[in-house]
Each structure stands twice: as structure tokens, then as C-alpha cells.
N, C-alpha and C positions, 0 to 999 in steps of 0.2 A: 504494500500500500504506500503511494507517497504522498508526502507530506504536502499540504498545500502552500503555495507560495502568498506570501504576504505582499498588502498591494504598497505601491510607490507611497504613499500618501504614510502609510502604517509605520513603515521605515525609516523615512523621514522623522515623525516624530519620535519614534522610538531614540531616532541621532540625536534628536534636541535634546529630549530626557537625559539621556545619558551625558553628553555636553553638559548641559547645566547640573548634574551629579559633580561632575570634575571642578567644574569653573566652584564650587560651593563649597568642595573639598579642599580647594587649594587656600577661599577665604577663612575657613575655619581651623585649617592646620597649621598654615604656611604663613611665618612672622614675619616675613619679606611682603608678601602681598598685603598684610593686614597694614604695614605702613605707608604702602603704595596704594590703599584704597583712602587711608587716612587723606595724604596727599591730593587724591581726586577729589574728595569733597572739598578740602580748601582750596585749590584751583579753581574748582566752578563756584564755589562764592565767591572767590576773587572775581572772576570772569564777568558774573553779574552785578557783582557793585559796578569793576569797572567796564561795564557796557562795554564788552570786546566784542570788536567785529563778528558778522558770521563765518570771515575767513580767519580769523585768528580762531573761534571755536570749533572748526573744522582741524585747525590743526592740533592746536590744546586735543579736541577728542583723539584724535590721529595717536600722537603722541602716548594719552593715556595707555589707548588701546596696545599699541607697540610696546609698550614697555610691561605692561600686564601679561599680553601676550608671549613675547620672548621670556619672560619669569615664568608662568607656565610649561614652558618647553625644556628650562634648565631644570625644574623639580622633577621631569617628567625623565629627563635624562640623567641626571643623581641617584632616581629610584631604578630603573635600567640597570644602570649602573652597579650599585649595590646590590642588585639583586645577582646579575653576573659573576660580582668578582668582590663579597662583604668583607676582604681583608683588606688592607692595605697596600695597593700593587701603585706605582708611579705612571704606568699606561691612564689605571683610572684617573687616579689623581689628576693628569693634565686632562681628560677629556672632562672634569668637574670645572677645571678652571678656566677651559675653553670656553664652557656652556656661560657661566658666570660670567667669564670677562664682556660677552654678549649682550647681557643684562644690563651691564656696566655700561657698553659703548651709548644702547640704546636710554639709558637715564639721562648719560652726558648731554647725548642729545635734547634729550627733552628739557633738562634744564636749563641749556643753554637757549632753546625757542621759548620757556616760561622768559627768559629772561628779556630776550627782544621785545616781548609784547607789553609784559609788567612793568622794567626798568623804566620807560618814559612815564606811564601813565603813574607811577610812586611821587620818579621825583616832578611832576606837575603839581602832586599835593602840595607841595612844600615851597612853591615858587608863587 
């Protein structure tokens, strides 16, 4: 007897499900994201005090989402990781600090574009 095939629509949500399982996972385990979602909430109340363009919110989001996202990929690759090889080998070790330094480049980033959009509209308070 076979099994019957589940339809496109079924699947799909089943991905969402499961997607927003991991994404939930990573905010309730993961003390890297919980500071990085910290940070999203005062960004965006930055954003709307200071009435940021819709292009600067585009990339603010952009941003967010990059930077959450690659954090994501290095937990994902950490856990891989130790599940592979739970002692301490130097192979691991650099692919840990690979994924990390990732996280790293893509923060720099983003703080250096919080800084192009923010820095002016700060120091306007004060002038």
C-alpha cells in the first residue's frame, strides 16, 4: 500500500512550522540572539523617534535580518559541529571560528550603517 503524498500547500506549512520551531529555539537558548533581538527593539524605536526614511528602514530591516540570520547559521554549524567531533580537535575549532568570524563581519556591518543613518540625526539634537 502507498503512502499518500501530501499536497504542496501541506508542506509548505509544515516548513513554516518547523522554521518558526528553530527561529524560537534559537531566541530562547541562544544569549547571542537574545542580545541581538534586544538591539532590534532599540533600533526600531530609534528608527521611529527618529522618523528614518523608508530607505534607511529597508536597510536597518536588511541588516537586522543579516545579522540574525548568519547567527543562526553559526549555532547551526557549532551544533554540527559538536555533534561530529564533541572533543576538542583544531579542524573544529577553526570551522567554529570561521562561522563566528561571519557573525562578526556581518554586525560590523551593520553597525557601521546604524551609524551612517543615526550619527547625523544625534548630533542635530544637540546643534
Amino acid at each position: 500500500m502507498t503512502q499518500k503524498k501530501e499536497s504542496f500547500l501541506i508542506n509548505r506549512l509544515k516548513s513554516v512550522r518547523y522554521a518558526f520551531n528553530g527561529a524560537l529555539y534559537l531566541c530562547k537558548t541562544e544569549s547571542s540572539i537574545k542580545i541581538q533581538l534586544f538591539i532590534t527593539v532599540f533600533v526600531t524605536i530609534a528608527g521611529f523617534y527618529f522618523n528614518i526614511s523608508k530607505t534607511e528602514w529597508l536597510f536597518q530591516i536588511a541588516m537586522i535580518g543579516l545579522v540574525m540570520s548568519i547567527e543562526g547559521i553559526n549555532t547551526a554549524i557549532e551544533y554540527i559541529a559538536d555533534f561530529i567531533h564533541p572533543d576538542l580537535h583544531s579542524s573544529i575549532g577553526r570551522i567554529k571560528d570561521i562561522a563566528a568570524g561571519a557573525v562578526f563581519i556581518a554586525s560590523i556591518a551593520a553597525v557601521v550603517g546604524a551609524i551612517i543613518i543615526y550619527y547625523p540625526k544625534i548630533v542635530l539634537m544637540f546643534i
